[in-house]
Each structure stands twice: as C-alpha cells, then as structure tokens.
C-alpha positions in Angstrom: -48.7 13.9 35.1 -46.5 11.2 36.7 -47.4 8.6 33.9 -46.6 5.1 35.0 -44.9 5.9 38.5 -46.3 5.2 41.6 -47.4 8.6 43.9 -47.4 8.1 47.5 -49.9 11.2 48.6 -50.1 11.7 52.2 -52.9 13.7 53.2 -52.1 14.6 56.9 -48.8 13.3 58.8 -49.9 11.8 62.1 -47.7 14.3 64.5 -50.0 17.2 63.0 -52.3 16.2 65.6 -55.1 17.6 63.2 -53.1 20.5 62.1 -53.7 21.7 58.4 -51.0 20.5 57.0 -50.2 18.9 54.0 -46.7 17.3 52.9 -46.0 16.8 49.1 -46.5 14.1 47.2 -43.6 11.5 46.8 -42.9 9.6 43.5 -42.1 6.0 43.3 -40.6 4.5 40.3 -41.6 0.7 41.1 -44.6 -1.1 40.1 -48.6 -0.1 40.4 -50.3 2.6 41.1 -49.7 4.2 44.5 -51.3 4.2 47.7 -52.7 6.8 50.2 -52.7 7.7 53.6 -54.9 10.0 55.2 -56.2 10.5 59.0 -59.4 8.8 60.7 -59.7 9.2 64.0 -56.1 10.6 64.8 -54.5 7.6 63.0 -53.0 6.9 59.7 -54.5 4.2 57.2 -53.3 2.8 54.2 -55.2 2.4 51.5 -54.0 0.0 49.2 -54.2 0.0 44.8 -52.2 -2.9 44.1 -54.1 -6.1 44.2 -51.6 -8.5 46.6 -51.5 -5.5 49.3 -55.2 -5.2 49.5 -56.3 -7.7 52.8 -59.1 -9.5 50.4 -60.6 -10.0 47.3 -63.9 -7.8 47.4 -62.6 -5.1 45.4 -61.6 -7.3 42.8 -64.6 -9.4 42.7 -66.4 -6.2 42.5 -64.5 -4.6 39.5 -64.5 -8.3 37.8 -68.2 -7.9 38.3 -68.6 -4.4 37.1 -70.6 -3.1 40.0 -70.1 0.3 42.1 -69.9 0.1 46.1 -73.5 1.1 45.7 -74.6 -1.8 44.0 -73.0 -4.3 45.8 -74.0 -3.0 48.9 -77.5 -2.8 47.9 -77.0 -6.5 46.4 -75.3 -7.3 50.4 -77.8 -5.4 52.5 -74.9 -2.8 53.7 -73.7 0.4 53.3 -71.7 1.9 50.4 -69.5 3.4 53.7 -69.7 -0.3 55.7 -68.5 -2.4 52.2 -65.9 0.1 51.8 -64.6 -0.5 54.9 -64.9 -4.3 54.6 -62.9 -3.7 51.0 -59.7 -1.6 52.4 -59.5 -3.9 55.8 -60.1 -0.6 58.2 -63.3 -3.3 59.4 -62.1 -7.2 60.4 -64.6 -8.9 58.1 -66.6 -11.4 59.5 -68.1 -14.5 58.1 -71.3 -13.2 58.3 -70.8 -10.4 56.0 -68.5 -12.6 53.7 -71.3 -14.9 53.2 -73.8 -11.5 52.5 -71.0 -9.8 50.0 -70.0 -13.1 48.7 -73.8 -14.0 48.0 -73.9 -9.6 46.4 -70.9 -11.1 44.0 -72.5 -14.4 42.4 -69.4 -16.2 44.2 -68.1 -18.7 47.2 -67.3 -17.0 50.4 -64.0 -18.9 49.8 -63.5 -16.9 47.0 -63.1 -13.6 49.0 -59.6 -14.6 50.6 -56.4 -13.7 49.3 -54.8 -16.7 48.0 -51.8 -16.5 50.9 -55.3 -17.3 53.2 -57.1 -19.4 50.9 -54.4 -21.8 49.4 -56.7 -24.4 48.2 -58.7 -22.1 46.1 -59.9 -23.8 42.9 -58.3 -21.9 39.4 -61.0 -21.6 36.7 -60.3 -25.4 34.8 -60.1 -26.8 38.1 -63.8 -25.6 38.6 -64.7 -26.8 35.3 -63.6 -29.9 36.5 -65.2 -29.8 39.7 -68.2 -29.0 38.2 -68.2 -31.6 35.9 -67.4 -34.5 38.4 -70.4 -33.3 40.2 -72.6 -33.8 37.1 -71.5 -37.6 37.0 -74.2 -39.2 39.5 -73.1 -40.2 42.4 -73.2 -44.1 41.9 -70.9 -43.7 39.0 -68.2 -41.3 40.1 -65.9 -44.5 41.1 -65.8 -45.5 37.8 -64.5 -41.9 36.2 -62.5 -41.9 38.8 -60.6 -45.4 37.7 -61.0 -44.6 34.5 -59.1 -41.2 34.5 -56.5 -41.6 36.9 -54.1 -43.5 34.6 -54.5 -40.4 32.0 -53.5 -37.7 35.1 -50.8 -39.9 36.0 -49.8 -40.3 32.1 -50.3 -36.3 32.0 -47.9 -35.6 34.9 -45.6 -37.6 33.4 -45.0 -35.7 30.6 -43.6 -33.0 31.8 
C-alpha cells in the first residue's frame, strides 16, 4: 500500500492501438491522491482526484452534499453515465445542464465554476451578508448602507 503518495495508474498507453497492454503503476511523492488514464475511443483522458485540476465544481458539490452520481442525476434529470461525464470534463457543460445539476445540488449555477472562472464567487460570510441586506426592504437599504460604510472603512483600516 503506497500510503500517502500519489499513484499515476495507466490503464492502456495510447500507441497500443487497443493492444492488451498494461504498464506499471508509477508513484509520485507530491501532494493528493493520483490520477488515472485510461482509453475511450482510441484516446487518453485524465481523470482528475485533486480538487483545483478537476474543470468544475460538481464533484465537490456533490460529495459536500452527500449524494451518489445516481442521486444527483435522478435529482438533474440525467444519467449516472451523462453527470459523470459533465463531472471529469470529457462533456463541455452547458448552461442548460448547469442550471439542471445546479438546481439537483440546492445551489447557484454560479456556484459550479472553479473559482479561476468564477472570480466573484461569494465566500460563506459574504452570503450571510448578502442575504441579510436583502432582508432589509428595499426603501431602507440606503440608510444601512450610510450607516455601515464608516464601520467597513474603520474595519479596513485596522489592519
């Protein structure tokens, strides 16, 4: 057992050409887990374990959530097969099907980008935030808004 190293596993080398062929397993000192690469349709994909290589955030979403591809692709109207697809990048996702998986997870279509795509993303207190601004009728947001901006600007100060 190669406890705490990452395995790079590769299940068929694309100059096989389909040949049964396996090469060993290389080990990788550096961080997280590993990824694999195996053939589809005569070409190698990566599947990616560490979270800032995958290409969006549905995996983690999903695990955050504690649901199986099944359930979230019930929950989206799509395949266990289509969502996985959608979750390692081999399928461009679309806005359509963010806005189905997005609505499967409980959260904003937004919320499915990496943060390299999505660089206004709100963090959890900003949220709280949000959400409590937008309890504050509408007629008297000006006045929360004069009456906290000299505490944010004493805030920032202090560091």
């Amino acid at each position: 057992m190669n406890s705490g190293r990452r395995i790079r596993q590769y299940v068929a080398a694309p100059e096989t050409q389909g040949q049964n062929i396996l090469s060993a397993a290389e080990t990788d000192t550096n961080r997280g887990s590993g990824y694999t690469r195996c053939m589809s349709k005569n070409r190698p994909y990566r599947y990616p374990f560490r979270e800032e290589d995958r290409p969006n955030r549905i995996y983690y979403w999903r695990k955050e959530m504690g649901l199986s591809l099944e359930q979230l692709g019930e929950a989206a109207g799509m395949s266990r097969q289509t969502l996985h697809k959608y979750e390692t990048g081999r399928t461009p996702l679309t806005i359509e099907h963010m806005r189905a998986i997005a609505a499967g997870l409980g959260v904003a279509p937004a919320d499915l980008l990496m943060p390299h795509d999505n660089p206004y993303a709100m963090s959890g207190i900003e949220r709280e935030i949000f959400e409590a601004v937008r309890k504050v009728p509408p007629g008297r947001r000006k006045k929360l808004l004069e009456s906290i901006l000299p505490l944010t600007r004493l805030l920032a100060d202090e560091d």
